[in-house]
N, C-alpha and C positions, 0 to 999 in steps of 0.2 A: 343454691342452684347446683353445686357442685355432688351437696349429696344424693339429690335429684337422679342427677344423672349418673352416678354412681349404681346406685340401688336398681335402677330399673337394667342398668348393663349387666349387674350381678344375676338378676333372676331371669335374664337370658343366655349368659353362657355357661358349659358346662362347666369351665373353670374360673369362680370368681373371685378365686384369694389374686390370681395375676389381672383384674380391672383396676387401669389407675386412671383418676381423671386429675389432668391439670389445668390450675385458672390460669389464664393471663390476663389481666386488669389491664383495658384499655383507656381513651380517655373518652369516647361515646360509646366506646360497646366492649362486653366483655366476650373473651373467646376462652371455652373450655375444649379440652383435648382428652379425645378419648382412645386410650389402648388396651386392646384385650392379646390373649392367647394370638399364637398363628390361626389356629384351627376355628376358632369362635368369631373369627371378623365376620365372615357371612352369616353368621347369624344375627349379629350385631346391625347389618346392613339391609339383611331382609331382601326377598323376592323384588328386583326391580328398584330397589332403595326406599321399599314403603317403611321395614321398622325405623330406617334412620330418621325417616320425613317425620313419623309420629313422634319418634323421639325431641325432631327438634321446634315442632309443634307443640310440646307442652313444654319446654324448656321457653320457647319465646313466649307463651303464657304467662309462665311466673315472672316472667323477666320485665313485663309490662306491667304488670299487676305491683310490682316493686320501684315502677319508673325508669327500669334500664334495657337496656337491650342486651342479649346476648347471640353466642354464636357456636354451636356446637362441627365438630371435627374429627373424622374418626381416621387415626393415624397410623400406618399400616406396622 
């Protein structure tokens, strides 16, 4: 899941050597944390917060499809 969301953060910011996502392993649900550049968070967020919704629409996908839950965060 982590790389998941890694990969897709990469091929939306201009800068993606600074995309770092972290897990924190919960005990029902897992929360990844996502941080990019200063400049690239609205990219990352999208018009009205639709890239993040998509983002974390296929994150909850995999997550169910593996029997867990997770929770993505985009951290300023």
């Amino acid at each position: 899941m982590k790389d998941l969301v890694k990969t897709m953060a990469e091929e939306l910011v201009d800068r993606p050597e600074e995309v770092v996502v972290t897990e924190i392993a919960g005990d029902s649900q897992t929360v990844l944390e996502l941080r990019v550049a200063k400049g690239d968070t609205g990219k990352v967020i999208g018009r009205d917060g639709r890239t993040a919704q998509s983002m974390r629409t296929v994150l909850s996908a995999l997550a169910a499809k593996l029997g867990k839950r997770a929770h993505l965060e985009i951290v300023d």
